[in-house]
N, CA, C and O of each residue as an XYZ file, in Angstrom:
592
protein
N     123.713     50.774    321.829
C     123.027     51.947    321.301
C     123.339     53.139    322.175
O     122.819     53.282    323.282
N     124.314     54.102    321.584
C     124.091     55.443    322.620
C     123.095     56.112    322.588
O     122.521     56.216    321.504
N     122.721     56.582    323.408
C     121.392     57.592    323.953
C     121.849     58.751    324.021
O     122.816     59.115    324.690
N     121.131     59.431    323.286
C     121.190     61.302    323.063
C     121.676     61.643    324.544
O     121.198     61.514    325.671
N     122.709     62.079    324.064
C     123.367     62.856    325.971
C     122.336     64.161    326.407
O     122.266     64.464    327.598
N     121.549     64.907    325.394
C     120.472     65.745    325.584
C     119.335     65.114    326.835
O     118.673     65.829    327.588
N     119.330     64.038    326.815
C     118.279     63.363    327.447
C     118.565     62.880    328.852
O     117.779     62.759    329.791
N     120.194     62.567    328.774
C     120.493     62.650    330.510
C     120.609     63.935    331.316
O     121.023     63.900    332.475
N     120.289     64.947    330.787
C     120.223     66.425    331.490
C     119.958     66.085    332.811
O     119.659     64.974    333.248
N     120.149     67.592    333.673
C     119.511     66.791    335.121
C     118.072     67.044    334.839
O     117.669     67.814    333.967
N     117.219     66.239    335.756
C     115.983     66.295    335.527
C     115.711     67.624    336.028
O     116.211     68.310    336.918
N     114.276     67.875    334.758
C     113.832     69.432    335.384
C     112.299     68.984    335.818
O     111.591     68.317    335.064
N     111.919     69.381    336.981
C     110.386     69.137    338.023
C     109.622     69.780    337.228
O     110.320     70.187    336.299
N     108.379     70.138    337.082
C     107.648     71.323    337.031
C     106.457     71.224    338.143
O     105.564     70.381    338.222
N     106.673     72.131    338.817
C     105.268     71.946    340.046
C     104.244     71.950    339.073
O     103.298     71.228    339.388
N     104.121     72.589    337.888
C     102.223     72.401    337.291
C     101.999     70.956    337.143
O     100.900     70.476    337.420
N     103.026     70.195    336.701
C     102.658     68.638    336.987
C     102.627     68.066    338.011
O     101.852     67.123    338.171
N     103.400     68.456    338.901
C     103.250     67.691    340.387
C     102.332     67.418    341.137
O     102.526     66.845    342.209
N     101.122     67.789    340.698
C      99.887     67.701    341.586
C      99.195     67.036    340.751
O      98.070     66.740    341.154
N      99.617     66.520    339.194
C      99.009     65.175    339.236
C      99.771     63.714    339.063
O      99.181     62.688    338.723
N     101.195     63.801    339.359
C     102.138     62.652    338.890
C     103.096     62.804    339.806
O     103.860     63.764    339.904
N     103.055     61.920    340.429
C     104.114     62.398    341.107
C     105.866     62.060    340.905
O     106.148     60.961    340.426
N     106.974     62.989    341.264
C     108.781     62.246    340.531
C     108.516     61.372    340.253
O     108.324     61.086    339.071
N     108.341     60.272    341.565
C     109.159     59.029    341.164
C     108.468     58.565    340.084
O     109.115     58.112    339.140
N     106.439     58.608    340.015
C     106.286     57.747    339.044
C     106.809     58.263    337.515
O     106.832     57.545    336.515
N     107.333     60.059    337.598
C     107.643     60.670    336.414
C     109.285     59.931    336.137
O     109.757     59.934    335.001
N     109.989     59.366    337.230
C     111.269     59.258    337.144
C     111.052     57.692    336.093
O     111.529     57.481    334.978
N     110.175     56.788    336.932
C     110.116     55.612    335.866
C     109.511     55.592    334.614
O     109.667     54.730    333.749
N     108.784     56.624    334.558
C     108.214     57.099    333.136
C     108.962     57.225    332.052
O     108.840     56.756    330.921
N     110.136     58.252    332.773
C     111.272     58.899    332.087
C     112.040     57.342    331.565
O     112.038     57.071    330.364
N     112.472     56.693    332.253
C     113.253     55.539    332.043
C     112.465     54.460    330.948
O     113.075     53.949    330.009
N     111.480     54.286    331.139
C     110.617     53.652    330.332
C     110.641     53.919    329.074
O     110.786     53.079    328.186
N     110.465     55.410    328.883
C     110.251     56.030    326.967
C     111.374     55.594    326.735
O     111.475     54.662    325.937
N     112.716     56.225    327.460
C     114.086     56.165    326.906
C     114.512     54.998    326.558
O     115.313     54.852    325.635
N     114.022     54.006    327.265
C     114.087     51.898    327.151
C     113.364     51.725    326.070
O     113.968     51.272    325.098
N     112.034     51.995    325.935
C     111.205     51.113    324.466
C     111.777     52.418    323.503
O     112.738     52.012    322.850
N     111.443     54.017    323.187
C     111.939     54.369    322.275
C     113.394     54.521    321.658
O     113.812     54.545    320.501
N     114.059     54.625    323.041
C     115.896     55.197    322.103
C     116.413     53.653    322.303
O     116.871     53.289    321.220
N     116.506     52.698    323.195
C     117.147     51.562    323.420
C     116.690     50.396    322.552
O     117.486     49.643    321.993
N     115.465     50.296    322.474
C     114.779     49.438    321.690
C     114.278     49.938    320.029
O     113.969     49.304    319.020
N     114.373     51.222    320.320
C     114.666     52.107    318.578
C     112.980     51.850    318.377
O     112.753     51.711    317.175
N     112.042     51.772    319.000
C     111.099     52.153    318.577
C     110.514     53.239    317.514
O     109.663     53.136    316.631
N     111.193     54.152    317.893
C     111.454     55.637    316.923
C     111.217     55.336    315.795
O     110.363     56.018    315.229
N     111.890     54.174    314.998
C     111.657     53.654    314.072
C     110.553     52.730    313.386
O     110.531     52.596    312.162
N     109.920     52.293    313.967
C     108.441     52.049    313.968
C     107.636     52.952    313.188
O     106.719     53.267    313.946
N     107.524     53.361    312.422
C     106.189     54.057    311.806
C     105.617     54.010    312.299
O     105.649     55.100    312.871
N     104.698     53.354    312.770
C     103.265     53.033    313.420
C     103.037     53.024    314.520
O     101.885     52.900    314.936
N     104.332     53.187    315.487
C     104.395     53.128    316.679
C     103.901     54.578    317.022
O     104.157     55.558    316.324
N     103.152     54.600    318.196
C     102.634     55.986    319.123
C     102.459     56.259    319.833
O     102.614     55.261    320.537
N     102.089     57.236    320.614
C     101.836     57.514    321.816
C     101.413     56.901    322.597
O     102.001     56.770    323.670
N      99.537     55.950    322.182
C      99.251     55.315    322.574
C      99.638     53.766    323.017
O      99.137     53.052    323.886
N     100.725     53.518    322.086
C     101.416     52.187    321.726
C     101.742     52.499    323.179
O     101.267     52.177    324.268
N     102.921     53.389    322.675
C     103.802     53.597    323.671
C     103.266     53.662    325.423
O     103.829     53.003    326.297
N     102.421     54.327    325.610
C     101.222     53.840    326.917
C     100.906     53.117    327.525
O     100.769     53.093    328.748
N     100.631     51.971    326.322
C     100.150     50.814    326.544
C     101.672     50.028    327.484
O     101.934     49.764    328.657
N     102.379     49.894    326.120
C     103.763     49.582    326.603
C     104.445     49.676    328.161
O     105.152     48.762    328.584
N     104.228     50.555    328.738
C     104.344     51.265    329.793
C     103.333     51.270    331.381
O     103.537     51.644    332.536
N     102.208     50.641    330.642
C     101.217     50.392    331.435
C     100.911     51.342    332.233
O     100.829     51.259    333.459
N     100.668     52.604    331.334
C      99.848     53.907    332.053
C      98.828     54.721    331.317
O      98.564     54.247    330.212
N      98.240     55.721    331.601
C      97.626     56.189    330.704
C      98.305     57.725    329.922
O      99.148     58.430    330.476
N      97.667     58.026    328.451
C      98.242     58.604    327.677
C      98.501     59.649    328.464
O      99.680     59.986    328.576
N      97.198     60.579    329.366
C      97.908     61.839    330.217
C      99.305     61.599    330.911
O     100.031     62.582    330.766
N      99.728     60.852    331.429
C     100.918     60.900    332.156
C     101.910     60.360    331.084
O     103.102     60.585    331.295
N     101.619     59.786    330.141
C     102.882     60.207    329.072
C     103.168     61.491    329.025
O     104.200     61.970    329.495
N     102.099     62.261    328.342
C     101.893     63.700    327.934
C     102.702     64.573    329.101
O     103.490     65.487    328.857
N     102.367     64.131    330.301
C     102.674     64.818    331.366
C     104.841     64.604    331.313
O     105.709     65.477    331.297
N     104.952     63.102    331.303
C     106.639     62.914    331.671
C     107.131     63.456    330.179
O     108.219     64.028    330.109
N     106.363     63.283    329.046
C     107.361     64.287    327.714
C     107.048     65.536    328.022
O     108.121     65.901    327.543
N     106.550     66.578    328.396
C     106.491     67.303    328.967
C     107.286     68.099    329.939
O     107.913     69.138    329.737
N     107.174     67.572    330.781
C     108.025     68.155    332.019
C     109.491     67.764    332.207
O     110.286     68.419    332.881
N     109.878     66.218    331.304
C     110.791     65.668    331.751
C     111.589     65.807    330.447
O     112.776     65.498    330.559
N     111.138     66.254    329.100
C     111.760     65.987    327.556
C     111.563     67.868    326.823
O     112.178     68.370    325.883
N     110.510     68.473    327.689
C     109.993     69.640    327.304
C     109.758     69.470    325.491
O     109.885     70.322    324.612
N     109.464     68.354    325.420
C     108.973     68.188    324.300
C     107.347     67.673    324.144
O     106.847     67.818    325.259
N     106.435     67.184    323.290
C     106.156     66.202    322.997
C     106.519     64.905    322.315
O     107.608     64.589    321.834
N     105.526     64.294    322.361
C     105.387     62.490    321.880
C     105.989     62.720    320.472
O     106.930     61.939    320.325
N     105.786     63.554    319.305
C     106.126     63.683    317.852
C     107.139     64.359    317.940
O     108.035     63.724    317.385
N     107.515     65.300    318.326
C     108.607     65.793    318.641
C     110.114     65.323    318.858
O     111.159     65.500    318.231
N     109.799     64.714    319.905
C     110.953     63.501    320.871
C     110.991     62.316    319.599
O     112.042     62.186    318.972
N     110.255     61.796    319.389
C     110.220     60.463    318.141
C     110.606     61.508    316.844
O     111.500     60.943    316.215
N     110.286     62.766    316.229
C     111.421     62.714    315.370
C     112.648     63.799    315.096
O     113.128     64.321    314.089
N     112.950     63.874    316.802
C     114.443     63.964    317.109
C     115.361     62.914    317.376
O     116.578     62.948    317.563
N     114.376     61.773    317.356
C     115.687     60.586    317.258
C     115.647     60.343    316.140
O     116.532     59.516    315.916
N     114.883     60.693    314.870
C     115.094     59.866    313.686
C     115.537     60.919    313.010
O     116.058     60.662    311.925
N     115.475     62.143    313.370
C     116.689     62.950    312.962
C     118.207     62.506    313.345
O     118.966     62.090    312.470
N     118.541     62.601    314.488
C     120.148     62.119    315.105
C     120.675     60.896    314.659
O     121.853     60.565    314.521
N     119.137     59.972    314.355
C     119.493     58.721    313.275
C     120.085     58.996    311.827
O     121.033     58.338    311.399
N     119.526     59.915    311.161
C     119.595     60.331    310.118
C     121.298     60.970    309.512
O     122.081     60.810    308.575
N     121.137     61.805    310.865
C     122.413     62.238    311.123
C     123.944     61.083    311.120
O     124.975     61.005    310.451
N     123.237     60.212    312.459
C     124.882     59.059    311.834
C     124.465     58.478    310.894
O     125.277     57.555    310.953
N     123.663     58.157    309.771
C     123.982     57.145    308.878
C     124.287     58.082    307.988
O     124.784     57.454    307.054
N     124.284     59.827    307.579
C     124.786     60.008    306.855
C     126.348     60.865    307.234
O     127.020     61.736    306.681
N     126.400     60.423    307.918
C     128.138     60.674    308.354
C     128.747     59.133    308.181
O     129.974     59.039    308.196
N     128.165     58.236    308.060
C     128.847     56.708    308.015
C     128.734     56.181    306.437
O     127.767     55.659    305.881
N     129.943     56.469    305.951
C     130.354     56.086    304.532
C     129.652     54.665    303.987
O     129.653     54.371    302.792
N     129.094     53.881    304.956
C     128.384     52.191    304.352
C     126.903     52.923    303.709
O     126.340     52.346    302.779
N     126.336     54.198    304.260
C     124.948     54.626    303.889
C     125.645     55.454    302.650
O     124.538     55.206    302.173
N     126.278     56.093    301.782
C     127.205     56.667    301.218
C     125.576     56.264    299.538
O     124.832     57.114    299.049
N     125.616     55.246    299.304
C     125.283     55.484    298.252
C     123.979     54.984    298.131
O     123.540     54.407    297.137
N     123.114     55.321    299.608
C     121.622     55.558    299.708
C     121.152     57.132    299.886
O     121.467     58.067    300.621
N     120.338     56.931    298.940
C     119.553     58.808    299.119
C     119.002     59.118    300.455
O     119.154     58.437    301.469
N     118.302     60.294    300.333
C     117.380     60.503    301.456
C     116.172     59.586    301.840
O     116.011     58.982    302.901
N     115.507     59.611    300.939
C     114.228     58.999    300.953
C     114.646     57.663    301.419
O     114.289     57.513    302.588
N     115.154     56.822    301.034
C     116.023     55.809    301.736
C     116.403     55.777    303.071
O     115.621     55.253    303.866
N     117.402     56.215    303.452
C     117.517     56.541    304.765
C     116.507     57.109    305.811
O     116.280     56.534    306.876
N     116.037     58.042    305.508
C     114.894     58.293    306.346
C     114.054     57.264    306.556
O     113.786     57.362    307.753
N     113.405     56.225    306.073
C     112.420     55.442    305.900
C     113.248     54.540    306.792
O     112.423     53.942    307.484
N     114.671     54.079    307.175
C     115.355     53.241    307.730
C     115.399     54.409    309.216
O     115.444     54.039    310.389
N     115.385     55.041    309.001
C     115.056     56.162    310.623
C     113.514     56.118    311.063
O     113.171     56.336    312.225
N     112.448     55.759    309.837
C     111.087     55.281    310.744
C     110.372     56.312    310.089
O     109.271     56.591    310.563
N     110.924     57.174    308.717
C     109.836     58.036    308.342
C     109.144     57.382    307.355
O     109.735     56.542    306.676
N     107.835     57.661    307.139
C     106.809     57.280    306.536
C     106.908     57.607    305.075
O     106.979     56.728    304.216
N     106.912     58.949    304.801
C     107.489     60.126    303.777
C     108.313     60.708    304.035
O     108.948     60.555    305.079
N     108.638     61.830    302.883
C     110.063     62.377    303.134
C     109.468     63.829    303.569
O     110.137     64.615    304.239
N     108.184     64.102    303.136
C     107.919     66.088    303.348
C     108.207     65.984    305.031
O     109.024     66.822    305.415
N     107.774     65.270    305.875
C     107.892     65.474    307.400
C     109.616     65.981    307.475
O     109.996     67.062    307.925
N     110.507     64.884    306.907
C     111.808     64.450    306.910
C     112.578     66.066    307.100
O     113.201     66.493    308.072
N     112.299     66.672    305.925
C     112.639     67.781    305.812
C     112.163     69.020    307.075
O     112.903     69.786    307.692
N     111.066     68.903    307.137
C     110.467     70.134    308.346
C     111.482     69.530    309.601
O     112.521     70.127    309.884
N     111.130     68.485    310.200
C     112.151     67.892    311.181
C     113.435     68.279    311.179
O     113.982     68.859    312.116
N     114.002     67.941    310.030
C     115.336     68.416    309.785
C     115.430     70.003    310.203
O     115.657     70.420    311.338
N     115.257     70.598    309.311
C     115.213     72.248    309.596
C     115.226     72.587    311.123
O     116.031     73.111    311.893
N     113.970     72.050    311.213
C     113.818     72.343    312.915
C     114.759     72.354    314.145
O     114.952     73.125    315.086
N     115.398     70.842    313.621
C     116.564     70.583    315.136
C     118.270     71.004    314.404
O     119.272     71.182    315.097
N     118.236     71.074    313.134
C     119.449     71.259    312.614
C     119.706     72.840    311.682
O     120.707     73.455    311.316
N     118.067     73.077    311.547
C     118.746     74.406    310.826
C     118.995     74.290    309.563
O     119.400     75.322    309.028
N     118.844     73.015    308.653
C     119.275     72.776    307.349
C     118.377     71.721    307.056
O     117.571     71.285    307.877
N     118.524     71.242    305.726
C     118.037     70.354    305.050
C     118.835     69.164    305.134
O     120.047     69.367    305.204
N     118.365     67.722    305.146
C     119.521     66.332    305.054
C     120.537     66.748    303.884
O     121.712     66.837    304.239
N     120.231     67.029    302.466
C     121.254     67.489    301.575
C     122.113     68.215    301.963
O     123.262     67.793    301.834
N     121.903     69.636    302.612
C     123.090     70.348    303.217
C     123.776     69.781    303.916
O     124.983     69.594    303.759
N     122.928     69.332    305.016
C     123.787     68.860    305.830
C     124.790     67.817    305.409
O     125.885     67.860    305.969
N     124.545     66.764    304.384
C     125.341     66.012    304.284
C     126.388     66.357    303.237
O     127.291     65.573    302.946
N     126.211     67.768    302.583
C     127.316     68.056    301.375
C     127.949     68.912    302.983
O     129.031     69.268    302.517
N     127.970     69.274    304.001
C     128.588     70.444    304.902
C     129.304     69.208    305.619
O     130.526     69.361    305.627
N     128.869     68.012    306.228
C     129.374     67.306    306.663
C     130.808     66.233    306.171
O     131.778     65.765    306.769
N     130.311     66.188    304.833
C     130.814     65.224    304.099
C     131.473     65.454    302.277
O     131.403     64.795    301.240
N     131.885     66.333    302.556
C     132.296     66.851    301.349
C     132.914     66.354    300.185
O     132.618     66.495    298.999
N     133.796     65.768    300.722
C     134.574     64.797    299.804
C     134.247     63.801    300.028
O     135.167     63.041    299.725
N     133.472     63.300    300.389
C     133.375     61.692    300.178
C     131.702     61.653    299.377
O     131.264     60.567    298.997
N     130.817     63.043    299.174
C     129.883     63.403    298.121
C     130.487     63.909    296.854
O     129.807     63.718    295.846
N     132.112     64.773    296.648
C     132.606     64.562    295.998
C     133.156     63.215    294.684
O     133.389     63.184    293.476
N     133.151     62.119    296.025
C     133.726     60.861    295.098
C     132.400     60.261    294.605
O     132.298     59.628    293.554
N     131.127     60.583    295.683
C     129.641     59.826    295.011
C     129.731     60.520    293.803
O     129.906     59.739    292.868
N     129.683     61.556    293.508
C     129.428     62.043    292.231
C     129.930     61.582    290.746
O     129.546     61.327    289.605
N     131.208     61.670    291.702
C     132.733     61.239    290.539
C     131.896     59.798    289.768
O     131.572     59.696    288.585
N     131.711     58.871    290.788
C     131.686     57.546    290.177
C     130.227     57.313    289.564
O     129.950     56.142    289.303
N     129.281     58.272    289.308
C     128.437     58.731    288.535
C     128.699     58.613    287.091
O     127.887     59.056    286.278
């Protein structure tokens, strides 16, 4: 499974957290989300959350809050569906997903519904899954059509 190269950045500190977490335990924090959510594809879980994820980790929810934060400058919903966006992204660049829709695919990326699917999308890409995949993939939505 590759891991979003976004996520090996160098780490950024923030002193407003440092006085209650300290690196290292933020450094194994960091390693932890990236192990159960991007390695183990948790992301995909529907049901999986913050708290799951906590538990998982054997800490409490503030110092999640705190390492997505300081260490992802994201949050918990955020980070979970920017991977099921980038998911979204290779299966519709990979011709075997070719003659599954959206709603389909997304639900195999861990979305529940599709209205989120779309706001997500926009957000990290600027477009909709349709654009993106007629901008990406032109002719090979060309031949889906054809054999219509």
């Amino acid at each position: 499974m590759e891991i979003n190269q976004n996520l090996s950045r160098k780490k950024i500190t923030d002193p407003k957290y440092n006085r209650f977490v300290k690196d290292d335990v933020l450094d194994d924090l960091e390693e932890k989300i990236k192990d159960i959510l991007i390695r183990k594809e948790k992301y995909k879980d529907p049901d999986y959350n913050a708290k799951k994820l906590a538990e998982d980790c054997d800490t409490k929810m503030t110092r999640i809050s705190i390492a997505f934060n300081s260490r992802f400058k994201m949050n918990y919903n955020m980070f979970v569906n920017k991977q099921r966006v980038d998911a979204i992204k290779r299966m519709l660049s990979d011709e075997k997903f070719d003659d599954m829709n959206i709603p389909e695919i997304a639900k195999l990326a861990g979305f529940k519904t599709i209205i989120p699917v779309f706001s997500a999308f926009k957000c990290f890409e600027g477009m909709t899954p349709f654009e993106y995949r007629k901008t990406h993939n032109p002719d090979r939505i060309k031949k889906r059509h054809e054999k219509k």
